[in-house]
N, CA, C and O atoms as a DFTB+ gen file, in Angstrom:
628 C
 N C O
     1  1       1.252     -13.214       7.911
     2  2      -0.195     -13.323       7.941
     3  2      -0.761     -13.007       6.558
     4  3      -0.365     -11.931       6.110
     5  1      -1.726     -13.805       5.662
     6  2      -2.120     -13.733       4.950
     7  2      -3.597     -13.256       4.929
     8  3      -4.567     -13.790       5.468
     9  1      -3.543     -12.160       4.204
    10  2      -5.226     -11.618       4.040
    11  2      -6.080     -12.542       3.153
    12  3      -5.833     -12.848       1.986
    13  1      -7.143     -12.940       3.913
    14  2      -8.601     -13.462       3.026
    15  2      -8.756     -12.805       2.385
    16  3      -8.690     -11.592       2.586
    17  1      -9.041     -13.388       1.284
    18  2      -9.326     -13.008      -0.298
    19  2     -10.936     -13.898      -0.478
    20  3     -11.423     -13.641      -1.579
    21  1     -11.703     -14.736       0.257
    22  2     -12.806     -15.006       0.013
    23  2     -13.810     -14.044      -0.190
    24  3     -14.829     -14.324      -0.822
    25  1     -13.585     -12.804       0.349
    26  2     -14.722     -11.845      -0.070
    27  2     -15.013     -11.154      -1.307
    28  3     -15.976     -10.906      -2.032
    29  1     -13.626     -10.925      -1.228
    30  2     -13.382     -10.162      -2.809
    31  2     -13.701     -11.275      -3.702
    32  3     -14.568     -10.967      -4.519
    33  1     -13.221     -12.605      -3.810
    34  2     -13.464     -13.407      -4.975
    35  2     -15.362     -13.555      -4.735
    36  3     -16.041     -13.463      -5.757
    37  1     -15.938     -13.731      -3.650
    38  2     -17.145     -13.977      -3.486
    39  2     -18.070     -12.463      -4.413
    40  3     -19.030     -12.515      -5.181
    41  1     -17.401     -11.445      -3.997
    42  2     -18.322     -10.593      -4.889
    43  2     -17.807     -10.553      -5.968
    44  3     -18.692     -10.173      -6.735
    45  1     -16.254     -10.829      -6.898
    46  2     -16.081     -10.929      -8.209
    47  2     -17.032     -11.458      -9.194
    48  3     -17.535     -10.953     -10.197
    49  1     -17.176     -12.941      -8.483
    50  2     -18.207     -14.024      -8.583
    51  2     -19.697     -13.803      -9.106
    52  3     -20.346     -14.223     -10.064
    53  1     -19.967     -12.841      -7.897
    54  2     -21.480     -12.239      -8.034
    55  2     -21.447     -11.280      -8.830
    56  3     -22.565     -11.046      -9.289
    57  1     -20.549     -10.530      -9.248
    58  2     -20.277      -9.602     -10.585
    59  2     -20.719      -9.914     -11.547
    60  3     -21.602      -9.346     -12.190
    61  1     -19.772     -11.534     -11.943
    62  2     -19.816     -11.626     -13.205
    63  2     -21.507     -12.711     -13.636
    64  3     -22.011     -13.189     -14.653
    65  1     -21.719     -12.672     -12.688
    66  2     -22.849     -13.295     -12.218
    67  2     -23.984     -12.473     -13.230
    68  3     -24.647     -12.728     -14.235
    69  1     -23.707     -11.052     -12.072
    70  2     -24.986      -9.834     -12.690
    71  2     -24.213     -10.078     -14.327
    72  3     -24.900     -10.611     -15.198
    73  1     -23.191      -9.776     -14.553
    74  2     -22.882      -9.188     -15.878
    75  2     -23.074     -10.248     -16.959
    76  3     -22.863     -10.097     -18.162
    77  1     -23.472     -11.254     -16.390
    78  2     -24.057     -12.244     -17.458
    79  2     -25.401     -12.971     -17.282
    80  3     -25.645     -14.177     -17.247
    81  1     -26.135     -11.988     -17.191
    82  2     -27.582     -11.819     -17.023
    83  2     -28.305     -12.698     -17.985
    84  3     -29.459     -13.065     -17.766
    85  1     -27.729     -12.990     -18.900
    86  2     -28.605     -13.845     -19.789
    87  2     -27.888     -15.008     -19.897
    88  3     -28.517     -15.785     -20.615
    89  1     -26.645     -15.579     -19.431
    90  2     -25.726     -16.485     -19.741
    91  2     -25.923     -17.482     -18.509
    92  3     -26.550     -17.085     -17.527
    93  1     -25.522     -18.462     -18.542
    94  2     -24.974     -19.558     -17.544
    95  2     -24.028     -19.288     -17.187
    96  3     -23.228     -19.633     -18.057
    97  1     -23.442     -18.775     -16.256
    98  2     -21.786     -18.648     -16.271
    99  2     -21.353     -19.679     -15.489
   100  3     -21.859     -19.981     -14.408
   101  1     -20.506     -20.182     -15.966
   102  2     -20.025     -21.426     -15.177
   103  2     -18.744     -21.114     -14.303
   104  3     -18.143     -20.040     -14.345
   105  1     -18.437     -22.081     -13.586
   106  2     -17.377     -21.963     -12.379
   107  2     -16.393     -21.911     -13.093
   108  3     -15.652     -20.982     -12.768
   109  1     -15.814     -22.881     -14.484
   110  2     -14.664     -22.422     -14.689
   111  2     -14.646     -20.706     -15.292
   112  3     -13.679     -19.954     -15.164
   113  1     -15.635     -20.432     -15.793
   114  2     -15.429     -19.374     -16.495
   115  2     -14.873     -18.087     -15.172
   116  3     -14.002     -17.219     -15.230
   117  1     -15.693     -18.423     -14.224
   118  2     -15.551     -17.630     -12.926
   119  2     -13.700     -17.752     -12.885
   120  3     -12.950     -16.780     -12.977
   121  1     -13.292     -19.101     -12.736
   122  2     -11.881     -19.347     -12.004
   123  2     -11.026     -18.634     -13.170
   124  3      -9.938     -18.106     -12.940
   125  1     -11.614     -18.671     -14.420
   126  2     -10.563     -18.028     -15.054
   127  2     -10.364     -16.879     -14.671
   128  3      -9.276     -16.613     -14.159
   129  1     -11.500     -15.749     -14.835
   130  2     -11.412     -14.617     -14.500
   131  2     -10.906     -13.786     -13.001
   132  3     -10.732     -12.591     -12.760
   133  1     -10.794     -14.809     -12.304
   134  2     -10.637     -14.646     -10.730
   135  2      -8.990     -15.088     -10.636
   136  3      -8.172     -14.598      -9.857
   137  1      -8.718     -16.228     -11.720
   138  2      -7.063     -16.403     -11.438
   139  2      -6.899     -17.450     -10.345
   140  3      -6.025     -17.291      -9.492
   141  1      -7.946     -18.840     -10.325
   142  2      -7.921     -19.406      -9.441
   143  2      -8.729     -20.872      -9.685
   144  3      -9.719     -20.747     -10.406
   145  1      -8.516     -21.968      -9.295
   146  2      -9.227     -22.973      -9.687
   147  2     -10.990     -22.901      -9.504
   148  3     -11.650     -22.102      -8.840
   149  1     -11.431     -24.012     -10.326
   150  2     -12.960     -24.327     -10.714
   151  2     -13.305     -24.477      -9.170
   152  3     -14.064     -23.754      -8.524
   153  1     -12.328     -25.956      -8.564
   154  2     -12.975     -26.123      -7.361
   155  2     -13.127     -25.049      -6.451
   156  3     -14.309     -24.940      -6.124
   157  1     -12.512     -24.355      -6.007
   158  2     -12.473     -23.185      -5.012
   159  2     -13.580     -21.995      -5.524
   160  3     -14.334     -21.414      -4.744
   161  1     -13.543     -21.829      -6.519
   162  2     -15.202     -21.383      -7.219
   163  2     -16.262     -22.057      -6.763
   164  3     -17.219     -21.522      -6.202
   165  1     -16.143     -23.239      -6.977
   166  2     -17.506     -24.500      -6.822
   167  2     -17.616     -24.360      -5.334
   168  3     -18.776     -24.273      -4.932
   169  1     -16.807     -24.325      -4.552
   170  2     -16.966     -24.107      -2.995
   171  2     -17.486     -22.631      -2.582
   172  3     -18.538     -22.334      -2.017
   173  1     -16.887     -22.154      -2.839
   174  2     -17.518     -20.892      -3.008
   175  2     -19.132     -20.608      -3.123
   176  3     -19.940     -20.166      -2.306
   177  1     -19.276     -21.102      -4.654
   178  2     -20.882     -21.375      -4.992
   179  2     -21.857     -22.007      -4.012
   180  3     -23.072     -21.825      -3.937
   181  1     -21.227     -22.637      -3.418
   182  2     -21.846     -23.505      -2.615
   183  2     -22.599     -23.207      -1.469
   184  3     -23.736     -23.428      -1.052
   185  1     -21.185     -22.403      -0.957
   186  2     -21.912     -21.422       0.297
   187  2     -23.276     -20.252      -0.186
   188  3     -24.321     -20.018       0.423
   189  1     -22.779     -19.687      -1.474
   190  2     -24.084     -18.524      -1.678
   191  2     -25.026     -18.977      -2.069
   192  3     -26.076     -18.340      -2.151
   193  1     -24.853     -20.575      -2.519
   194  2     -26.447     -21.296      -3.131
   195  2     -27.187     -21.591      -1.436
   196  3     -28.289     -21.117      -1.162
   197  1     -26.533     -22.270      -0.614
   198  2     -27.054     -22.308       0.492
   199  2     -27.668     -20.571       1.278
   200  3     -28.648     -20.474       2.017
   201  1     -26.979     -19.683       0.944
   202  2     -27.694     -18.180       1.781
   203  2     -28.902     -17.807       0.496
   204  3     -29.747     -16.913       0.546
   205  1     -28.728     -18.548      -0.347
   206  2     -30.073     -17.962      -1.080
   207  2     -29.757     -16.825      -2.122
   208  3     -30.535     -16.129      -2.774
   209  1     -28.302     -16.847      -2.081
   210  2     -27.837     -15.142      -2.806
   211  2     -27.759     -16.140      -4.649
   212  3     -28.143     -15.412      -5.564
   213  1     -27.497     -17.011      -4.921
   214  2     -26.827     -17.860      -6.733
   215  2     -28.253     -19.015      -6.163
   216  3     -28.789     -19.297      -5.091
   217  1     -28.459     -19.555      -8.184
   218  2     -28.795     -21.016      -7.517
   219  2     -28.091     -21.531      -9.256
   220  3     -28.092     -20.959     -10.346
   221  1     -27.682     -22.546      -8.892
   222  2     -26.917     -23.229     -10.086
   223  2     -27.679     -24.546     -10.155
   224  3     -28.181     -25.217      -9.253
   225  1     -27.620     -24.760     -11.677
   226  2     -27.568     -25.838     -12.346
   227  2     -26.381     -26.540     -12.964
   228  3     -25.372     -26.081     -13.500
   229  1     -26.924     -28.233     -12.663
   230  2     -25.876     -29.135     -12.686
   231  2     -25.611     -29.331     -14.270
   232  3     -26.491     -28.854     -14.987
   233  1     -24.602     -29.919     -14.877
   234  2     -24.715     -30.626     -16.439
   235  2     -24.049     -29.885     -17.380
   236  3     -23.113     -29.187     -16.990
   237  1     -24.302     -29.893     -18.378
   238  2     -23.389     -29.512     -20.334
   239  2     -24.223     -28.122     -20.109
   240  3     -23.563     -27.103     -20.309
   241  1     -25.223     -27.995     -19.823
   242  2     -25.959     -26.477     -20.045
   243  2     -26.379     -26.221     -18.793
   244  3     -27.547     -26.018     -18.464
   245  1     -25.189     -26.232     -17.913
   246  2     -25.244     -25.308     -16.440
   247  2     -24.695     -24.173     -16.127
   248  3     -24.361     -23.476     -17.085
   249  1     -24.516     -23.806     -15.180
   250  2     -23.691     -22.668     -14.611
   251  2     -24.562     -21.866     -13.700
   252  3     -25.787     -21.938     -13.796
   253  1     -23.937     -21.060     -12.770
   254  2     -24.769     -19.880     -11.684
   255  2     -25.272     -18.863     -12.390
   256  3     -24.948     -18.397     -13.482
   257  1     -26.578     -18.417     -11.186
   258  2     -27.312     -17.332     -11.955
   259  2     -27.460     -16.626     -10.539
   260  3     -26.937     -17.278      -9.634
   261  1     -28.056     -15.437     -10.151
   262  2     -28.441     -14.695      -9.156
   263  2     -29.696     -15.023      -8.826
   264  3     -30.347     -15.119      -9.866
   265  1     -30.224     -15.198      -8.063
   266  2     -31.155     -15.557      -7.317
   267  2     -32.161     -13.762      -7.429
   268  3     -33.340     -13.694      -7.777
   269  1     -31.319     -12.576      -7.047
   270  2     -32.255     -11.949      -7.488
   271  2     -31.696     -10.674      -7.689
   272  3     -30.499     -10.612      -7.408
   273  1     -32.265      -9.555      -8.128
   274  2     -31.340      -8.718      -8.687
   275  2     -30.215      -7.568      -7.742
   276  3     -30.340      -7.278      -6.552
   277  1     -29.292      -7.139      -8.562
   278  2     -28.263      -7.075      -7.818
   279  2     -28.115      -5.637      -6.924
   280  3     -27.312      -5.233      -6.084
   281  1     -29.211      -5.145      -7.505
   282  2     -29.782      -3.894      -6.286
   283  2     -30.255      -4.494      -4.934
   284  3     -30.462      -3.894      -3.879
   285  1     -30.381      -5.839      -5.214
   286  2     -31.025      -6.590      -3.612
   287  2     -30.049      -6.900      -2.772
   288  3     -30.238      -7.091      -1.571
   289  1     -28.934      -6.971      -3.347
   290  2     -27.996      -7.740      -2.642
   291  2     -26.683      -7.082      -2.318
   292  3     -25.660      -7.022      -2.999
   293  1     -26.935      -6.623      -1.169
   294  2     -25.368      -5.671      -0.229
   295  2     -24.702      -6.606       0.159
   296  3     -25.071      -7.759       0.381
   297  1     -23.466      -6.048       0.278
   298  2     -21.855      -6.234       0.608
   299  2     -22.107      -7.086       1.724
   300  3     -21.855      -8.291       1.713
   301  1     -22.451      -6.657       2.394
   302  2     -23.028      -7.379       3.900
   303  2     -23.811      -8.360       4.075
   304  3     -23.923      -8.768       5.231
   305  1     -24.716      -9.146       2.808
   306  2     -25.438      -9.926       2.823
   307  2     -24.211     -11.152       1.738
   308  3     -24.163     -12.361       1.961
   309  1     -23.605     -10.649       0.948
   310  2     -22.457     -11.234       0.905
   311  2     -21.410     -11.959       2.044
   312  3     -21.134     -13.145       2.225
   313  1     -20.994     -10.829       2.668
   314  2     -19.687     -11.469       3.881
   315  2     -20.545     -12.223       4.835
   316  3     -20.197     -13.285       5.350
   317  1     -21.744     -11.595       5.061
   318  2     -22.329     -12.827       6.373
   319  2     -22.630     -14.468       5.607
   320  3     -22.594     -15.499       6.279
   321  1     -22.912     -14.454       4.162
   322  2     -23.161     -15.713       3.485
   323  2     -21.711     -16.500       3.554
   324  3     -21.675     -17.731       3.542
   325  1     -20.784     -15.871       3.611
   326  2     -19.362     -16.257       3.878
   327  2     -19.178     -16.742       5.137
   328  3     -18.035     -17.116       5.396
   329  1     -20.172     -16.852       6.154
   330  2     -19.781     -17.096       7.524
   331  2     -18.889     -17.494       7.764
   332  3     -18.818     -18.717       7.887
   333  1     -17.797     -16.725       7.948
   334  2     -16.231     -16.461       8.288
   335  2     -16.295     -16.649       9.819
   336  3     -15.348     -17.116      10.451
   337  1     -17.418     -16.274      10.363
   338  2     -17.073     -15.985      12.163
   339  2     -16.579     -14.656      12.402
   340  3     -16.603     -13.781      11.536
   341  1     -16.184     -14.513      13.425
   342  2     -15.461     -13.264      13.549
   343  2     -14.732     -12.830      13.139
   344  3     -13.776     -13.590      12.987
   345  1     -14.482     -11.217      12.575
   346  2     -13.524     -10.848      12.127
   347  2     -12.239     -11.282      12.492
   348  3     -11.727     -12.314      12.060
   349  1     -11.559     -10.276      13.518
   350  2     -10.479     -10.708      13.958
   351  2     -10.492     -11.530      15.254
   352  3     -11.402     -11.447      16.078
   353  1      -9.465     -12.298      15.377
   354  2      -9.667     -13.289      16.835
   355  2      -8.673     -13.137      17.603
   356  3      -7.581     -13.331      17.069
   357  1      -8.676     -12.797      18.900
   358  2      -8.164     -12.051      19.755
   359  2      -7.537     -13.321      21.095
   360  3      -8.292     -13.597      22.027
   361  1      -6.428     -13.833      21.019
   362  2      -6.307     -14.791      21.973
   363  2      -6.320     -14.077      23.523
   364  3      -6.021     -12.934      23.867
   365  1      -6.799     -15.249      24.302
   366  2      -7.366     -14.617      25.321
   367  2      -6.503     -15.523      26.586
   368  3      -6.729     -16.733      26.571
   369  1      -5.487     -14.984      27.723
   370  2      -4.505     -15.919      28.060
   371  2      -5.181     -16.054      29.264
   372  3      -4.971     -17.159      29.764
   373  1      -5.861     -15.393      29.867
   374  2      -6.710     -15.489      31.042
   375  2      -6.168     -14.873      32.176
   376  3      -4.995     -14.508      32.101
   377  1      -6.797     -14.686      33.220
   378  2      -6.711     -14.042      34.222
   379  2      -5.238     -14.958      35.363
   380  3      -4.815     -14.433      36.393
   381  1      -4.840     -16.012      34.950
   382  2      -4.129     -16.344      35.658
   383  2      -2.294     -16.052      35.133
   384  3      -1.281     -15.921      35.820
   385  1      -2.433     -16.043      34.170
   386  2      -0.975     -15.793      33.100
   387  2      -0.388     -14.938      33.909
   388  3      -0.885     -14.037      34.586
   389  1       1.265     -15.456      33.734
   390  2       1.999     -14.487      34.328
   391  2       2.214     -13.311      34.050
   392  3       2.624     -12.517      34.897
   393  1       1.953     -12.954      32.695
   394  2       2.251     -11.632      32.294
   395  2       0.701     -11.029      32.163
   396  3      -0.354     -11.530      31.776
   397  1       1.147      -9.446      32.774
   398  2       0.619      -8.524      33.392
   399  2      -0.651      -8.652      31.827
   400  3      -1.768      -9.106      31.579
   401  1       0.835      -7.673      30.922
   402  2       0.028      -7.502      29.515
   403  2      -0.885      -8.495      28.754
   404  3      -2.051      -8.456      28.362
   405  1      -0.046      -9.253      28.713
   406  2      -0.557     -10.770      28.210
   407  2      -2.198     -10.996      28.712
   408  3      -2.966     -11.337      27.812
   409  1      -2.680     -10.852      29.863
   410  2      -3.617     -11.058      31.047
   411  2      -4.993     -10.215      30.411
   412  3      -6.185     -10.512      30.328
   413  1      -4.153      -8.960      29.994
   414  2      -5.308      -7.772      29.920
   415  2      -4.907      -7.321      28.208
   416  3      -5.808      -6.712      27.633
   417  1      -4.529      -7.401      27.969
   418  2      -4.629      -7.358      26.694
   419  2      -6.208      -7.490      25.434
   420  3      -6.858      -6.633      24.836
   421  1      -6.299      -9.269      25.513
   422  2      -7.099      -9.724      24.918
   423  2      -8.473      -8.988      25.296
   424  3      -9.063      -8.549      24.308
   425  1      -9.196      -8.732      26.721
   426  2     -10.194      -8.030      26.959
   427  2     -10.282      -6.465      25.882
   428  3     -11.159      -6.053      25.123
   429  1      -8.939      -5.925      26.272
   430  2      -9.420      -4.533      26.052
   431  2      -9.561      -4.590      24.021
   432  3     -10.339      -3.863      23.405
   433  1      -8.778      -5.437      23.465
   434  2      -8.733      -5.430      22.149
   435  2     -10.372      -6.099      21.708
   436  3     -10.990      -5.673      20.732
   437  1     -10.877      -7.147      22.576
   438  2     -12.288      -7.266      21.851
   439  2     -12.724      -6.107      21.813
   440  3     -12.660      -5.357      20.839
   441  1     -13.211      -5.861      22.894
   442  2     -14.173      -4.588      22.525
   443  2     -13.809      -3.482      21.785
   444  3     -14.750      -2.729      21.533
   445  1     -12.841      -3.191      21.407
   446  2     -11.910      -2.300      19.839
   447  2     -12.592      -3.059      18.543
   448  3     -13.359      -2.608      17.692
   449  1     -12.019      -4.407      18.709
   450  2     -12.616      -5.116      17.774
   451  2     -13.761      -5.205      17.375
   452  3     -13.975      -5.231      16.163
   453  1     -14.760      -5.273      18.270
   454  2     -16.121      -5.522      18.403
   455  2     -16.710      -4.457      17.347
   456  3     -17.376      -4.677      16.336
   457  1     -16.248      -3.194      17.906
   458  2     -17.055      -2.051      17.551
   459  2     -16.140      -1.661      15.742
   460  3     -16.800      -1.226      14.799
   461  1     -15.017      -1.865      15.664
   462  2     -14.745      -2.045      14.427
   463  2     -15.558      -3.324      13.552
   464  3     -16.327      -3.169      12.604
   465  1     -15.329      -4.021      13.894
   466  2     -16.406      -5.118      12.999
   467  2     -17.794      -4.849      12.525
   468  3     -18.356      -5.054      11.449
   469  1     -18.230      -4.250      13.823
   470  2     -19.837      -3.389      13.684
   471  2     -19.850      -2.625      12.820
   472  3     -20.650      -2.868      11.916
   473  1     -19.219      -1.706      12.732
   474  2     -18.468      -0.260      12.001
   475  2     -18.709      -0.989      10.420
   476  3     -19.610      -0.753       9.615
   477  1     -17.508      -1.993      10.305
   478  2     -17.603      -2.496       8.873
   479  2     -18.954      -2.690       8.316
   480  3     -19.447      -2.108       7.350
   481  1     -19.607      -3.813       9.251
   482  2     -21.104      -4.194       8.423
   483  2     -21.994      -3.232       8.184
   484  3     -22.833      -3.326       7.288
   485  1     -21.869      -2.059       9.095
   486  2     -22.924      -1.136       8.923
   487  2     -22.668      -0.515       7.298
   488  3     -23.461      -0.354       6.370
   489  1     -21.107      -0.237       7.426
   490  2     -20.965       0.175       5.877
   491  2     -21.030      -0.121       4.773
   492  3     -21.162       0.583       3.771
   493  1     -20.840      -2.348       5.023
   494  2     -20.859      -3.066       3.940
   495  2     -22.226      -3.381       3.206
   496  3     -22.349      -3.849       2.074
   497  1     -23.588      -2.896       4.415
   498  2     -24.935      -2.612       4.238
   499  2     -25.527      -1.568       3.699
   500  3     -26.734      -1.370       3.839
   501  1     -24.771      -0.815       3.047
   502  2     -24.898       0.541       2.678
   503  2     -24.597       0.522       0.904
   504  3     -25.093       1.305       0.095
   505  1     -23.661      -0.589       0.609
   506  2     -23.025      -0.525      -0.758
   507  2     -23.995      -1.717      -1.303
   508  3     -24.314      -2.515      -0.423
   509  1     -24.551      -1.990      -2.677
   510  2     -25.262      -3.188      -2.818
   511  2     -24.044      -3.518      -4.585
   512  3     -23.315      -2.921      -5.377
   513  1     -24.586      -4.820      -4.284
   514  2     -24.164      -5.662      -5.586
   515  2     -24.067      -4.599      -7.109
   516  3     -23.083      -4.607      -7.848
   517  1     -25.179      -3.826      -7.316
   518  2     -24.953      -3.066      -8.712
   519  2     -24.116      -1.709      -8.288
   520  3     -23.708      -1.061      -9.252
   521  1     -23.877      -1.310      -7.287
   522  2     -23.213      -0.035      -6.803
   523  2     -21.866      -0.849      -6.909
   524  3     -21.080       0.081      -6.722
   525  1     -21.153      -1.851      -7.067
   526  2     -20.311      -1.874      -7.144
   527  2     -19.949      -2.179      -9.131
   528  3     -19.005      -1.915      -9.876
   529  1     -21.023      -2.716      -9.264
   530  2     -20.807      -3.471     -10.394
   531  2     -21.106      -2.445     -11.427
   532  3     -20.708      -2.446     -12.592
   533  1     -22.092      -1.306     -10.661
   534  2     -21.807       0.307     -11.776
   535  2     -20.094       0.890     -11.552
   536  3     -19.636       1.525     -12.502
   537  1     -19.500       0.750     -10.755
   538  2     -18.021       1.340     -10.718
   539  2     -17.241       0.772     -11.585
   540  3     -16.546       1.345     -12.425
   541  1     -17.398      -0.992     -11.293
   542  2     -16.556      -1.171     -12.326
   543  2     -16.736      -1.291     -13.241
   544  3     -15.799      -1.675     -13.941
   545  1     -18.271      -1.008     -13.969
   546  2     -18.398      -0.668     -15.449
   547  2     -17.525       0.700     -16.084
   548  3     -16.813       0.746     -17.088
   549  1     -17.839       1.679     -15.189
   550  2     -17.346       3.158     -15.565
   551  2     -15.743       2.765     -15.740
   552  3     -15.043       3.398     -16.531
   553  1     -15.183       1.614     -14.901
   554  2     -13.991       1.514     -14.868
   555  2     -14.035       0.787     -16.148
   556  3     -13.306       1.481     -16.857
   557  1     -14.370      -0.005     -16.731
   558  2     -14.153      -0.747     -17.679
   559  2     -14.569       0.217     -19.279
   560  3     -14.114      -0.110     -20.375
   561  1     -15.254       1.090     -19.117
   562  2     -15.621       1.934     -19.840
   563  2     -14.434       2.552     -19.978
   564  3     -14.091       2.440     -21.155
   565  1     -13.321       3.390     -19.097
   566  2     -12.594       3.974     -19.501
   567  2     -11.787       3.347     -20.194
   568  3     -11.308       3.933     -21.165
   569  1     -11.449       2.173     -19.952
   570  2     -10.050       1.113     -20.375
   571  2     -10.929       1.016     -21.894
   572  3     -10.021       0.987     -22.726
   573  1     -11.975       0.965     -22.489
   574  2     -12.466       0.898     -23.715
   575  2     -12.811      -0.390     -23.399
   576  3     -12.406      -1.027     -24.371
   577  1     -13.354      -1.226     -22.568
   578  2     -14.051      -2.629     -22.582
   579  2     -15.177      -2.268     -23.064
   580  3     -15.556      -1.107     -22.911
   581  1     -16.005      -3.285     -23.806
   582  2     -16.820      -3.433     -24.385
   583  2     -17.904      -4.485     -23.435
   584  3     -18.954      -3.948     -23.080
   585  1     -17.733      -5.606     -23.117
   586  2     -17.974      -6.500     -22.816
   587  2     -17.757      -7.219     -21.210
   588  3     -16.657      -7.367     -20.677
   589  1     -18.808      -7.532     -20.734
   590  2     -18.639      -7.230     -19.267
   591  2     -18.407      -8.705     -18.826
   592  3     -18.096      -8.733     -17.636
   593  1     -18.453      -9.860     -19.360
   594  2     -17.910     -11.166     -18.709
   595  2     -17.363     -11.635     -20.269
   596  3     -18.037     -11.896     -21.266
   597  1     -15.569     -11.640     -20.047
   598  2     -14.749     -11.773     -21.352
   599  2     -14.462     -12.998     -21.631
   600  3     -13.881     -13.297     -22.674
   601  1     -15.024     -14.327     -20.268
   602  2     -14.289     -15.714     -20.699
   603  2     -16.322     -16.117     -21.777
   604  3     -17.283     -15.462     -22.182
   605  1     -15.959     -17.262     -21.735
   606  2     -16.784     -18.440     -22.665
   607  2     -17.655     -18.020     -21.421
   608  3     -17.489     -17.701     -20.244
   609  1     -19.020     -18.256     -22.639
   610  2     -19.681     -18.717     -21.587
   611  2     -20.775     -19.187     -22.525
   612  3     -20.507     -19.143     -23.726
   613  1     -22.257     -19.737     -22.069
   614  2     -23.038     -20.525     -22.421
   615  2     -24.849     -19.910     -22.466
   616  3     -25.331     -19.805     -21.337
   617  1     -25.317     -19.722     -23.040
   618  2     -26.432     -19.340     -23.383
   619  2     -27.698     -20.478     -22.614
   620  3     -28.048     -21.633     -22.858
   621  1     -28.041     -19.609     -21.766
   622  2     -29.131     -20.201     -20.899
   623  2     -29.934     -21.306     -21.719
   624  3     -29.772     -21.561     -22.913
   625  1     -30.646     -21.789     -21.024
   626  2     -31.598     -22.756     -22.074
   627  2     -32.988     -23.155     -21.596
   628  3     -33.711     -23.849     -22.311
């Protein structure tokens, strides 16, 4: 089983987003820094231009910008722009299945689930876009970074 990584790249994204406050940052510049193609960036973009969180321009002097500042925008207004659906998905074999476990299983794990999922958003509503993006400054501060988005990028216009 492979863990989704859309969230984490979705707020990398919006990182370098804030951290180039005066720049265009473009998708490739994103894919470089993320370790992953333009397109899967551009899809990406796509979804947060539709929740209202980026709005990008097309052309030679484009790239994403934040829609608004990054104290506005929690963890949680992130993953729901991701509309993933439900966290985890719980197969459900029904009341007729031969096995006992099998039968009752799926019931008792939603509602575990349920209230863990809840659990998460409440917390992911609690952290916003610059609370993360102050950590990893302090983090980048220690390593001696200077400079908070290291690929190319393009001067608004």
């Amino acid at each position: 089983m492979a863990a989704n990584t859309r969230f984490a790249v979705a707020v990398h994204t919006l990182g370098m987003l804030a951290f180039g406050d005066e720049l265009n940052v473009t998708s490739d510049d994103v894919a470089k820094s993320v370790g992953t193609n333009p397109v899967v960036v551009r899809r990406l973009l796509a979804q947060l231009t539709r929740q209202g969180l980026v709005t990008v321009k097309l052309g030679a002097a484009g790239g994403a910008r934040l829609t608004r500042s990054p104290e506005q925008i929690t963890l949680a207004d992130i993953y729901r722009a991701l509309d993933e659906g439900p966290l985890f998905q719980v197969p459900m074999l029904g009341e007729t299945h031969e096995c006992a476990v099998g039968r009752n299983v799926g019931p008792v794990l939603t509602g575990v689930l349920l209230k863990a999922e809840k659990g998460l958003l409440a917390e992911l509503r609690t952290v916003t876009l610059a609370d993360v993006i102050g950590k990893v400054m302090r983090r980048m501060k220690r390593e001696g970074c200077v400079r908070g988005v290291p690929v190319r990028t393009r001067k608004k216009k």
